[in-house]
C-alpha positions as CSV (number, residue, x, y, z in Angstrom):
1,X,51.2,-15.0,-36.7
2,X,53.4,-14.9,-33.8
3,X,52.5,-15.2,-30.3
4,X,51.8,-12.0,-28.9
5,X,52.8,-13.2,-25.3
6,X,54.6,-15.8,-23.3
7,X,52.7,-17.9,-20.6
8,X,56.1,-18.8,-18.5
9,X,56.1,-14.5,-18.3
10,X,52.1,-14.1,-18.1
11,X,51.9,-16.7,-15.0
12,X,55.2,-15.4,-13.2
13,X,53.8,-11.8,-13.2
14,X,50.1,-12.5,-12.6
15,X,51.0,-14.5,-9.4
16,X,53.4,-11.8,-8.2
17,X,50.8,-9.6,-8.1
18,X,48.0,-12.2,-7.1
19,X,50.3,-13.3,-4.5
20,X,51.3,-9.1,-3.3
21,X,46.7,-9.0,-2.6
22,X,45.8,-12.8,-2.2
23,X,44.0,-12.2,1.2
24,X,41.4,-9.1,-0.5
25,X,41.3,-11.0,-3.4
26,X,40.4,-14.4,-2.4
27,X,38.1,-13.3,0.5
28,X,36.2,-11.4,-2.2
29,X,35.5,-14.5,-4.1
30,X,34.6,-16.3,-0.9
31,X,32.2,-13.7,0.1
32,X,29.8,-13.9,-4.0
33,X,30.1,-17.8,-3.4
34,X,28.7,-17.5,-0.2
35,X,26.0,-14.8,-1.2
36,X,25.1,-16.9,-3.8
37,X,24.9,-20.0,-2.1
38,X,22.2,-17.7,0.4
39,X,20.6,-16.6,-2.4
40,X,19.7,-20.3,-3.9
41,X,19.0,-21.3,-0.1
42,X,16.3,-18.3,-0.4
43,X,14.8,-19.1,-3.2
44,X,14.9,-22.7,-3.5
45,X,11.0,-22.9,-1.7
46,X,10.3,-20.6,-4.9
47,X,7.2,-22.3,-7.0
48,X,6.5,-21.6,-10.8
49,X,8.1,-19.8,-13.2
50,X,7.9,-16.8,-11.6
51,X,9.5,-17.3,-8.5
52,X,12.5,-19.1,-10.4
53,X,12.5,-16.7,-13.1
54,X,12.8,-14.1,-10.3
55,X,15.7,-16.4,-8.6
56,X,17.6,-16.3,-12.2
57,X,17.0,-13.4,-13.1
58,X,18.9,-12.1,-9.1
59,X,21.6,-14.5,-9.7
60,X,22.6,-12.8,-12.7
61,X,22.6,-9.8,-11.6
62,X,24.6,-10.8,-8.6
63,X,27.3,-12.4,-10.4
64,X,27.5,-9.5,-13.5
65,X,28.1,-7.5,-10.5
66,X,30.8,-9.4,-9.1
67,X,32.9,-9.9,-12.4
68,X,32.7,-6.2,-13.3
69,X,33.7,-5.3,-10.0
70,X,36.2,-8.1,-10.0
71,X,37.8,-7.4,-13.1
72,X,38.2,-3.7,-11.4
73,X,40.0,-5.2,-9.0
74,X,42.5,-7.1,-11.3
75,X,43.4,-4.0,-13.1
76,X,43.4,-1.9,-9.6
77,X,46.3,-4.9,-8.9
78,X,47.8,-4.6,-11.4
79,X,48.2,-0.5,-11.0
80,X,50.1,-1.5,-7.9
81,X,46.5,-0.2,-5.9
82,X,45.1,-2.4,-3.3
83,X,41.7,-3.6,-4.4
84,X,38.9,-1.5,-3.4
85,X,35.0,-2.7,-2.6
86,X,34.3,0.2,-4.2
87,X,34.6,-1.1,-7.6
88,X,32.0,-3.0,-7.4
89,X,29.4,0.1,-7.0
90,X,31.3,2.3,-9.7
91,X,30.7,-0.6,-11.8
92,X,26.7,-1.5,-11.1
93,X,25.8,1.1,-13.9
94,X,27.2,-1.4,-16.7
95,X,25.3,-4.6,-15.2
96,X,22.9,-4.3,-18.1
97,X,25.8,-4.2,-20.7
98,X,27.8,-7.0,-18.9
99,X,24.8,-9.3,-19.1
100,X,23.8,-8.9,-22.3
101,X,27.2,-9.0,-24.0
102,X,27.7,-12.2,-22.0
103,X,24.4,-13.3,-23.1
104,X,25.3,-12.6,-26.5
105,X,28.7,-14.7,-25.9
106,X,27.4,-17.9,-24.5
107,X,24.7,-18.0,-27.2
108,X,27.3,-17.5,-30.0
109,X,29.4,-20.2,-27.9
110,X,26.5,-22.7,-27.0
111,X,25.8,-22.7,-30.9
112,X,29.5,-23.6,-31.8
113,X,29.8,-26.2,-29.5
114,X,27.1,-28.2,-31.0
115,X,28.5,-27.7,-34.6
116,X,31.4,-29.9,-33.5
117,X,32.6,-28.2,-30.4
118,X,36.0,-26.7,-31.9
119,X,33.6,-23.5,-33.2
120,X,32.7,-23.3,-29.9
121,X,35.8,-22.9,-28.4
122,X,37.5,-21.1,-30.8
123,X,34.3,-18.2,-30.1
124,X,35.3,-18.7,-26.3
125,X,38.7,-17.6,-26.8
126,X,38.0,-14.6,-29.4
127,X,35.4,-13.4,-27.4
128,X,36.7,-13.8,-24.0
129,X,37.8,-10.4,-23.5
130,X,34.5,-8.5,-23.6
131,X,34.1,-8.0,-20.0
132,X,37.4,-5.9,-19.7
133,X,36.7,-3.6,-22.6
134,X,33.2,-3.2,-20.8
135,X,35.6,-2.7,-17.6
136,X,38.7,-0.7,-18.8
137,X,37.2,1.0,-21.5
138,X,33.7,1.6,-20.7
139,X,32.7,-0.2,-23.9
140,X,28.8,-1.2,-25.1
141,X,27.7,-4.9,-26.1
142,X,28.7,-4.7,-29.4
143,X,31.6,-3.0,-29.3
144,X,33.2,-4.9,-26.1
145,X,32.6,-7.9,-27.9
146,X,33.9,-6.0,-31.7
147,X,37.2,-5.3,-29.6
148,X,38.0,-8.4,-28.0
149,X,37.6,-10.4,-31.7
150,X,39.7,-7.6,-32.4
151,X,42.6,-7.9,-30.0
152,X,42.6,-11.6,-30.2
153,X,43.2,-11.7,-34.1
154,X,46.0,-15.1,-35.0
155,X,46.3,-15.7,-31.1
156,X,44.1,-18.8,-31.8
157,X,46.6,-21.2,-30.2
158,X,48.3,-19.1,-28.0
159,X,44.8,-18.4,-26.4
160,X,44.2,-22.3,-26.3
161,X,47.3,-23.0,-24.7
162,X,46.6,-20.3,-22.1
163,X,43.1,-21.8,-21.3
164,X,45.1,-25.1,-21.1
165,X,47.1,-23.6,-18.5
166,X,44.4,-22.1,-16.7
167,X,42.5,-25.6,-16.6
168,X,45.7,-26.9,-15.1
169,X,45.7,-24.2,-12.3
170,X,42.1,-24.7,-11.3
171,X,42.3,-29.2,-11.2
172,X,45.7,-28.5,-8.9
173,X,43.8,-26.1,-6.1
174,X,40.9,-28.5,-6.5
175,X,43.6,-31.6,-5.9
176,X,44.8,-29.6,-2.5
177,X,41.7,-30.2,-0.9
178,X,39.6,-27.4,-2.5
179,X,41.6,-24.6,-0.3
180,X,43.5,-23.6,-3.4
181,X,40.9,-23.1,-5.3
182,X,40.4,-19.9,-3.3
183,X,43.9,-19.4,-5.0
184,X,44.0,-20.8,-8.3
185,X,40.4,-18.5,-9.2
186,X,42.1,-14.7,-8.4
187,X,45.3,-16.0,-10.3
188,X,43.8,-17.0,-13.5
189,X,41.5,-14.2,-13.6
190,X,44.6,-12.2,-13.1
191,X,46.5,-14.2,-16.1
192,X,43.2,-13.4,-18.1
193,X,43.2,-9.5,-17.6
194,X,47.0,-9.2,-17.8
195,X,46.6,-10.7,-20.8
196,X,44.3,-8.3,-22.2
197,X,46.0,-5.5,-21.5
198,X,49.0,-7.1,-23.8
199,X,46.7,-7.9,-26.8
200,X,45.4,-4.5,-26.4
201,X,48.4,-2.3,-26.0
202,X,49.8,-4.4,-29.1
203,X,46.8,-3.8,-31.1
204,X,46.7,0.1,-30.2
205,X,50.0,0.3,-31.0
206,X,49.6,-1.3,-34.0
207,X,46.7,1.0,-35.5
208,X,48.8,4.1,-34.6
209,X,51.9,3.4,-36.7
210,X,49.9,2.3,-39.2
């Protein structure tokens, strides 16, 4: 099947609009690292299962939090709307959802990767798009993770390359002194949700002419 999308066009328009809200968007993922990094510093006198089960279990939480919140603010980009803090509040009522489906994902990956890694990886890219179903379309654990296996149907290696891509992005911030990081994160998250919305415009277009 042919590629669905291009990566020359999905990086050019992703960092336009990165680029148009890199200050909000990289000083949001600056502020979860550093209230994580205060949350491990709390809890790292924590003894027994309990107190690091409690440590986990507030980690997670934290960082479903962010993502849905921060794959808000992708989409609120990508609208042309400045990225609100809001999003992250509007979102808390699927923190449950986001956990488990991602739960759900990592197991399902975890297992492939130990039957020869490929299995693994192919999972990752099928099922990468749960998060922005739970996001865009309000969409429960099964279904979010239904609909991205969905959308992603014979973009096997188109997918790959992508992640490929996005590798690339992430070792070239870390190769400029770790500042670009804070550049290369909000632009491949970006790349990530614009692609969704083109596997999933395709795909709804798709079941209505047919």
């Amino acid at each position: 099947m042919e590629p669905k999308f291009m990566i020359s066009e999905v990086f050019g328009t992703s960092w336009k609009y990165t680029k148009s809200q890199i200050w909000v968007l990289a000083g949001l993922f600056i502020g979860y690292l550093i209230l994580s990094s205060l949350i491990s510093v709390l809890f790292m006198p924590a003894q027994g299962w309990v107190g690091k089960t409690v440590a986990n279990l507030l980690s997670a939480v934290i960082s479903s939090a962010f993502m849905l919140g921060y794959i808000k603010n992708m989409f609120q980009t990508l609208d042309g709307e400045e990225p609100q803090f809001s999003a992250y509040g509007s979102q808390a009522r699927k923190i449950v959802t986001y956990f488990v489906a991602s739960l759900i994902c990592y197991v399902a990956i975890a297992i492939g990767m130990i039957l020869l890694v490929v299995p693994g990886i192919y999972l990752a890219l099928r099922l990468q798009f749960y998060g922005q179903f739970i996001v865009e379309e309000d969409c429960g654990i099964t279904e979010s993770l239904k609909r991205s296996w969905e959308i992603t149907q014979g973009q096997g290696m188109p997918l790959f390359l992508l992640l490929l891509t996005m590798i690339g992005i992430v070792l070239v911030g870390v190769i400029l002194l770790f500042v670009g990081v804070f550049v290369a994160v909000p632009l491949i998250y970006m790349m990530q949700c614009y692609v969704f919305r083109k596997l999933n415009a395709v795909s709804t277009n798709e079941i209505e002419s047919f």
